[in-house]
C-alpha positions as CSV (number, residue, x, y, z in Angstrom):
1,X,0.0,0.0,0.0
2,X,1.2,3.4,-0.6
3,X,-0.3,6.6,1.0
4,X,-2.6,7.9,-1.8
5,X,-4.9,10.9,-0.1
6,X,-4.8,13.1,3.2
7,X,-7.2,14.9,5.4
8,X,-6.2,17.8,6.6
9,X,-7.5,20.2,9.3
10,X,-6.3,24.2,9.2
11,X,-3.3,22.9,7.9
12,X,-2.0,19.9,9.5
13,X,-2.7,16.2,8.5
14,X,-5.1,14.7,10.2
15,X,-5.6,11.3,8.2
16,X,-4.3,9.6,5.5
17,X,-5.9,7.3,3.3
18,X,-3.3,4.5,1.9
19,X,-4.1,2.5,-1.1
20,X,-3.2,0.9,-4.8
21,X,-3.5,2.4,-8.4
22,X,-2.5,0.1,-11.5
23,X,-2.6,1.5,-15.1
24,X,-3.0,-0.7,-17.5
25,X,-2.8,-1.0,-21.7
26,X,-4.7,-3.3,-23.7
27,X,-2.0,-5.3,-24.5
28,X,-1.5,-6.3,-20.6
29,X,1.7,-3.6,-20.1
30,X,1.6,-1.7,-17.0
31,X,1.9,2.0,-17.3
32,X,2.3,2.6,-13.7
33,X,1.2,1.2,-10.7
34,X,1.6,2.1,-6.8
35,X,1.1,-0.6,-4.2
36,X,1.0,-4.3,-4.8
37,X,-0.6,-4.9,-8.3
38,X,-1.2,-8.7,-7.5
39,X,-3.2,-7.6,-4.5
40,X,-7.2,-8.9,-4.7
41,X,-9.6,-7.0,-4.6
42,X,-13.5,-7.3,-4.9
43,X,-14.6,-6.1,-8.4
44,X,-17.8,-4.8,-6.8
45,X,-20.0,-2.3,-8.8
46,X,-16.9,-1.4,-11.1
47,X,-17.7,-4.6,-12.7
48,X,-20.8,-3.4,-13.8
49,X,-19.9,-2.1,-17.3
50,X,-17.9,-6.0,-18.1
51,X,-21.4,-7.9,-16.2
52,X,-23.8,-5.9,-19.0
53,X,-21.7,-7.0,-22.3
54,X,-23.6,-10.6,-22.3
55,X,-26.7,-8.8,-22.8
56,X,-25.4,-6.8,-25.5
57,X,-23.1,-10.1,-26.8
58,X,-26.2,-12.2,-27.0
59,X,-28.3,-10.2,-28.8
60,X,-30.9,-10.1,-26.0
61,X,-30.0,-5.7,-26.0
62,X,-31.3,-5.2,-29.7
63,X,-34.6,-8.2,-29.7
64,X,-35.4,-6.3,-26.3
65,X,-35.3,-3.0,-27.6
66,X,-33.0,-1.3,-25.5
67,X,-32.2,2.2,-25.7
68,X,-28.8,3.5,-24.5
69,X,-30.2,4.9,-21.5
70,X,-31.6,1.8,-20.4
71,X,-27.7,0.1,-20.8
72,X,-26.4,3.2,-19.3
73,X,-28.5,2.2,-16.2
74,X,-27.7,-1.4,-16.6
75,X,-24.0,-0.1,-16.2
76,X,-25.4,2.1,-13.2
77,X,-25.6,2.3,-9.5
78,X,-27.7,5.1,-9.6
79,X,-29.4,7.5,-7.1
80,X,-32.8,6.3,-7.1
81,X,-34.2,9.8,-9.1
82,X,-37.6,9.4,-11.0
83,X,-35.9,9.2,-14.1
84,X,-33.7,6.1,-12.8
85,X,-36.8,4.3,-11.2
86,X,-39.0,5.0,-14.3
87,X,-36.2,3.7,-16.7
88,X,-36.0,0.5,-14.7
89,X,-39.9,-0.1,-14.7
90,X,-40.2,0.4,-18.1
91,X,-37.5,-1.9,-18.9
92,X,-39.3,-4.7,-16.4
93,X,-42.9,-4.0,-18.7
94,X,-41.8,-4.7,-21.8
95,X,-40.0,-8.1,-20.9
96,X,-43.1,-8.9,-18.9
97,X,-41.8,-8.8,-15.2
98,X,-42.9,-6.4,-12.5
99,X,-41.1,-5.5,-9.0
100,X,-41.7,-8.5,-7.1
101,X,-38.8,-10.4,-9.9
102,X,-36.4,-7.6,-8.9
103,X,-34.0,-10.0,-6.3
104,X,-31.4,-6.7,-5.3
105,X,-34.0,-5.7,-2.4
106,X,-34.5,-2.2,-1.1
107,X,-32.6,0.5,0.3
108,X,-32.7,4.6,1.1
109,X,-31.6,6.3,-2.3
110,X,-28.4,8.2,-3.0
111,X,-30.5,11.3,-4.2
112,X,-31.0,13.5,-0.5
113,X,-34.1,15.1,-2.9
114,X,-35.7,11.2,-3.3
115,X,-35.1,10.6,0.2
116,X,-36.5,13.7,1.7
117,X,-39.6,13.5,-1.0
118,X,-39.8,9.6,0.1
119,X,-39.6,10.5,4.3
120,X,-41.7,14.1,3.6
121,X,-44.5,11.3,2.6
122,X,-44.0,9.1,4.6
123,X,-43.1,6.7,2.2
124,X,-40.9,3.8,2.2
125,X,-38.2,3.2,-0.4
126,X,-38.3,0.8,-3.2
127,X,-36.3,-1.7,-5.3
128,X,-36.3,0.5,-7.7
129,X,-34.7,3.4,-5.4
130,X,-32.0,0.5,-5.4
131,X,-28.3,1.8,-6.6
132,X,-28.4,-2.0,-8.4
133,X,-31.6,-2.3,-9.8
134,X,-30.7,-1.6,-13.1
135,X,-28.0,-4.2,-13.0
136,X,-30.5,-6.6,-11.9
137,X,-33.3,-5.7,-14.9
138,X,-30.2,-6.3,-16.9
139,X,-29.8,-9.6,-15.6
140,X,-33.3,-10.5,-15.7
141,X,-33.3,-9.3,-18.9
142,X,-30.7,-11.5,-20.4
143,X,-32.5,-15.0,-18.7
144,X,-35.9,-13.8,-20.3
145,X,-34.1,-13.8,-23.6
146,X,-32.5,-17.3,-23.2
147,X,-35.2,-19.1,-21.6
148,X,-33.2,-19.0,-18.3
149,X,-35.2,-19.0,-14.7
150,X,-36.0,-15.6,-13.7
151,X,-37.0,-17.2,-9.9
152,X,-33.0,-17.5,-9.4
153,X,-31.4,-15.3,-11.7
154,X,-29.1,-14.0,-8.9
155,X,-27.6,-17.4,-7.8
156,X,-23.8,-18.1,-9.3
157,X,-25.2,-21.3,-10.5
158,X,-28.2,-20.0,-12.8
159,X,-26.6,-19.7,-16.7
160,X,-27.3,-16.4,-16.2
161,X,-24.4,-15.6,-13.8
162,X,-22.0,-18.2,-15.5
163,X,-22.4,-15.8,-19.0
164,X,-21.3,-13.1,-16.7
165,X,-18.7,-15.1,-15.2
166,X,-17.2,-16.3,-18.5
167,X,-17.1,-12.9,-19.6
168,X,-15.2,-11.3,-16.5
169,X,-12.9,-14.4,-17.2
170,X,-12.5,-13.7,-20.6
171,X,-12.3,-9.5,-20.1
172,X,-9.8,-9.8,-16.9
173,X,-7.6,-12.6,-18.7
174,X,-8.0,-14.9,-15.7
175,X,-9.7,-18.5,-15.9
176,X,-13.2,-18.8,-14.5
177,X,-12.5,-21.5,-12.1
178,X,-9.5,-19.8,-10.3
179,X,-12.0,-16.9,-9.7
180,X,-13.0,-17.1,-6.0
181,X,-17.1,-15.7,-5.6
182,X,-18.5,-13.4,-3.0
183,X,-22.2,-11.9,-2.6
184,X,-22.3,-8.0,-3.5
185,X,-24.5,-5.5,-1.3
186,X,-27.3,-6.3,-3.8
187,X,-27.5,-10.4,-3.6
188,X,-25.8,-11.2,-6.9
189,X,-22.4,-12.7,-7.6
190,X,-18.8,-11.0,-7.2
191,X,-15.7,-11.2,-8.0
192,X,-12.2,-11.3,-5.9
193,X,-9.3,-10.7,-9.0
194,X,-5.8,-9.2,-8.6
195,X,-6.0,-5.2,-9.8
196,X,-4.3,-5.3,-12.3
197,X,-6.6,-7.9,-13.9
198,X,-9.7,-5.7,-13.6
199,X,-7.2,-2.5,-14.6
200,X,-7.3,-4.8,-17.8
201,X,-10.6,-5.8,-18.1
202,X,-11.2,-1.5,-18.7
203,X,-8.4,-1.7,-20.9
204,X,-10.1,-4.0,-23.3
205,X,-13.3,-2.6,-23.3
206,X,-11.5,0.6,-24.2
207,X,-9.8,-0.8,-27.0
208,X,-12.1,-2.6,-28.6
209,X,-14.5,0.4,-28.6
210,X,-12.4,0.9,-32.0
211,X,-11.1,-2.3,-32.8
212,X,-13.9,-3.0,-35.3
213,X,-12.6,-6.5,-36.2
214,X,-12.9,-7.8,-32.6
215,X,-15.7,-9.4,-32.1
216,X,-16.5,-7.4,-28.6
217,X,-16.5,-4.3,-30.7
218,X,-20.3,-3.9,-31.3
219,X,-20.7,-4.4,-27.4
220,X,-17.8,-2.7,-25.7
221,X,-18.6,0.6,-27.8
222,X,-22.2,0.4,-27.3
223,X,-21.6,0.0,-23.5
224,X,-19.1,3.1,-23.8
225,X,-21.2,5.2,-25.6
226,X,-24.4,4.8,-23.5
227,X,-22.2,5.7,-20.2
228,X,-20.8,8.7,-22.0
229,X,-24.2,10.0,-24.0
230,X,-26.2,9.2,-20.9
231,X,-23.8,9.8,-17.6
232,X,-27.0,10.8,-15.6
233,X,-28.3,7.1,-15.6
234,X,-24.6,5.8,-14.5
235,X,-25.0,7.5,-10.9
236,X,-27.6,10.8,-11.0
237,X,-27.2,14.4,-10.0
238,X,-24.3,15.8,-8.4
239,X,-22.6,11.9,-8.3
240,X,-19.0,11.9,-9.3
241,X,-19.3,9.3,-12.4
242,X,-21.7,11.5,-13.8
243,X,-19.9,14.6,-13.3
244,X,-16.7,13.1,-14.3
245,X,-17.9,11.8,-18.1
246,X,-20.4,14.7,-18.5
247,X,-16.9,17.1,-18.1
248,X,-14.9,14.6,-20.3
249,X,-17.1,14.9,-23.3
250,X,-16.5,11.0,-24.2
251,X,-12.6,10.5,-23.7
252,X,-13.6,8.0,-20.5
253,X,-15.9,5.8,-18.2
254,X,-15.3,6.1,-14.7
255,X,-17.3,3.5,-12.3
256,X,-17.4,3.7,-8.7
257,X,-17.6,0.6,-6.6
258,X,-18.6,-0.1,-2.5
259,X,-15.5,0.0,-0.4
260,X,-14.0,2.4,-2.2
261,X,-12.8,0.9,-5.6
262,X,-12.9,3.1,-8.8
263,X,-12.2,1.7,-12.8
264,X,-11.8,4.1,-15.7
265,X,-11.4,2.8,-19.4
266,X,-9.3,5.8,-21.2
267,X,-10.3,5.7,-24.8
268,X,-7.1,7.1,-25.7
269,X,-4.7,4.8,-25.6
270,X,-6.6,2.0,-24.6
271,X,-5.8,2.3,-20.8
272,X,-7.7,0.7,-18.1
273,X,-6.9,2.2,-14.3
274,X,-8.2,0.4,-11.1
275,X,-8.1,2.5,-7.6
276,X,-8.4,0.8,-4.4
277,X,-8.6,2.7,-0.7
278,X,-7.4,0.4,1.5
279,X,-9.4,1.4,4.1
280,X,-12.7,1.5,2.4
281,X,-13.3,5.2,2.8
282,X,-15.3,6.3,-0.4
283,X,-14.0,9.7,0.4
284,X,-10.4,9.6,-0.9
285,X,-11.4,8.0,-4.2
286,X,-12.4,11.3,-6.0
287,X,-9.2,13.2,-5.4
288,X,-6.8,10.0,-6.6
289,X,-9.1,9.7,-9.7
290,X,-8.6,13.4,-10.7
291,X,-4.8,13.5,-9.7
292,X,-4.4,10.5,-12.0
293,X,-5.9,12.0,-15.3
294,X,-4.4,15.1,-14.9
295,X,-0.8,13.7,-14.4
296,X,-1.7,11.1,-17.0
297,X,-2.5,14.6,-19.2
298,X,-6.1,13.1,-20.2
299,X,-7.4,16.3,-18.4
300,X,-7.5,19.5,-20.1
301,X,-7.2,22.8,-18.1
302,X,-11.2,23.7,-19.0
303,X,-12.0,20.0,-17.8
304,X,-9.9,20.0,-14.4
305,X,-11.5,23.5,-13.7
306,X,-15.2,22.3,-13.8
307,X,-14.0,19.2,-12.1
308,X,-11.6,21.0,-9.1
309,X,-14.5,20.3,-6.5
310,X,-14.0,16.6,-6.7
311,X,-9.9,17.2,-7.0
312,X,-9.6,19.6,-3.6
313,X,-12.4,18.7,-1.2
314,X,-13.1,21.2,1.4
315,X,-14.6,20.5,4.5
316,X,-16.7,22.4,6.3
317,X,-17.7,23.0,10.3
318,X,-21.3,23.3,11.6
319,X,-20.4,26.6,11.7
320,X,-20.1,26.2,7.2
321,X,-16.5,27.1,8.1
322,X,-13.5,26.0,5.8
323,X,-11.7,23.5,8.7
324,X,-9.4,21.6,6.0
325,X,-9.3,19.9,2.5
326,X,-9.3,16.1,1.5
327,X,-6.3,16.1,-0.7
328,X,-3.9,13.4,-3.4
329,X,-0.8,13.2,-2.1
330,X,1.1,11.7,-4.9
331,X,2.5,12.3,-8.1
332,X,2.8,9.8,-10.9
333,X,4.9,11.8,-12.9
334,X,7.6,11.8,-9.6
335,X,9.9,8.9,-9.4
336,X,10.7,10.4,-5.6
337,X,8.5,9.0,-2.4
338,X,7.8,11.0,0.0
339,X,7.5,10.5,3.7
340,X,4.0,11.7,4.8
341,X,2.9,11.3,8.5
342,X,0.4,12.0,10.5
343,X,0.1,15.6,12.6
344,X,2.6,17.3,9.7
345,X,1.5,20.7,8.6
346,X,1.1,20.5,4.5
347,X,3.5,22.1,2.5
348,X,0.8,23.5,0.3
């Protein structure tokens, strides 16, 4: 692990965040990495974009009539907004499913609007206010279109979850069977891999967004260009993701994951990055991510500028007072390590 973000308070460090960061290109070369590369890691909702290309693979996407917003929020773990919940409803209609086949249960939504409307009314939250639902309407999908059971769609042993798993296989160049299996937030299946596998897996779904001769092409760039065209579906109002490829203007996808893991697939290049916070804390992510794209120069001055909120965090007292700033505190483009510790005052 290698110290990747502080948290400082009127000047002086008061935590720091350690962590891993592998950069990979399609052709399985690392670019850069801090931390142990081998390390596993759970895939966790960064896996969504590579668990949606069977339902584009198969077929089941087109004879289903998907739109790109609907894969955008098959790719998604959204914020529960009307617009999310609708999309996901209207997906479950027209294969002929309702809510009681959604499996990913119910929890508050990521939108404070939703949840306030929801409390205001004394209403209780959905499966569709559900961050996975989309991922799950996906899945459904998919087992409609191959005659699968809907009644255990989730379970690792339904085909349903062994296309996904073939696919991650195939995507992270690792073999199925070495894979070791846990159970996400949301019920369904995923997967423990070194991080600089799934840094891979976003390198080839980068690549072959314009490798017209692979026969992921049609997928990968369909998944890309619904994430891109449609970044409100990925994660909603005021989310990073969607803030992130709404700036970018379709150089990247960037996909959060629980316990703080974030994948981007750089278009440029080819280049798949995998982040990991050691210690789980969502809050360090954002500033690594940016740090990373500017010093990898896939930022451009206009793009960091509308983005600077995410790279510098302030934090405020209940007093709305400016008490410190969650920080990077690396440089990729530095060969030298420096010592941070705890209790320092920052240098800038």
């Amino acid at each position: 692990m290698e110290p990747l973000a502080v948290v400082t308070r009127n000047h002086y460090i008061e935590s720091l965040h350690h962590g891993y960061v592998c950069i990979v290109n399609s052709r399985g070369n690392i670019v850069y990495s801090l931390g142990d590369y081998t390390t596993r890691i759970f895939f966790r909702s960064s896996a969504k974009p590579i668990q949606a290309i069977p339902l584009l693979q198969s077929g089941a996407a087109d004879a289903l009539g998907f739109s790109k917003k609907e894969i955008a929020v098959a790719c998604s773990s959204h914020s529960g907004e009307k617009i999310h919940q609708k999309t996901v409803e209207d997906i479950l209609k027209r294969i002929g499913l309702a809510e009681g086949n959604l499996h990913c249960g119910t929890m508050n939504p990521y939108s404070e609007a939703e949840l306030k409307r929801l409390l205001a009314n004394g209403e209780s939250p959905s499966v569709f206010h559900c961050s996975c639902s989309g991922k799950h309407t996906a899945m459904l999908s998919l087992a409609i279109f191959r005659g699968y059971s809907v009644d255990d769609y989730e379970k690792p042993s339904n085909p349903v979850q062994q296309e996904i798993l073939k696919t991650v296989a195939y995507f992270t160049d690792v073999e199925a069977e070495s894979i070791s299996i846990g159970t996400d937030g949301c019920g369904a299946p995923i997967f423990l891999l070194p991080i600089y596998n799934i840094a891979l897996a976003y390198a080839k779904l980068s690549q072959y967004t314009q490798d017209k001769n692979n026969p992921y092409h049609y997928s990968c760039k369909t998944i890309f260009d619904s994430m891109t065209q449609h970044p409100e579906m990925v994660a909603g109002e005021n989310e990073f993701c969607t803030e992130l490829m709404r700036a970018t203007g379709g150089k990247l996808i960037g996909k959060v994951g629980c316990e703080a893991v974030y994948c981007l697939g750089i278009k440029k290049d080819g280049l798949g990055i995998c982040i990991k916070i050691a210690d789980g804390n969502e809050r360090a992510v954002y500033p690594v991510v940016i740090q990373i794209l500017r010093d990898i120069g896939i930022l451009e001055k206009s793009e960091l500028a509308n983005l600077e909120n995410w790279n510098n965090i302030i934090l405020n007292n209940n007093l709305n007072e400016e008490t410190g700033r969650i920080m990077p505190c690396f440089d990729i483009k530095s060969s030298k390590k420096t010592q941070i510790n705890i209790g320092e005052r920052i240098k800038n």
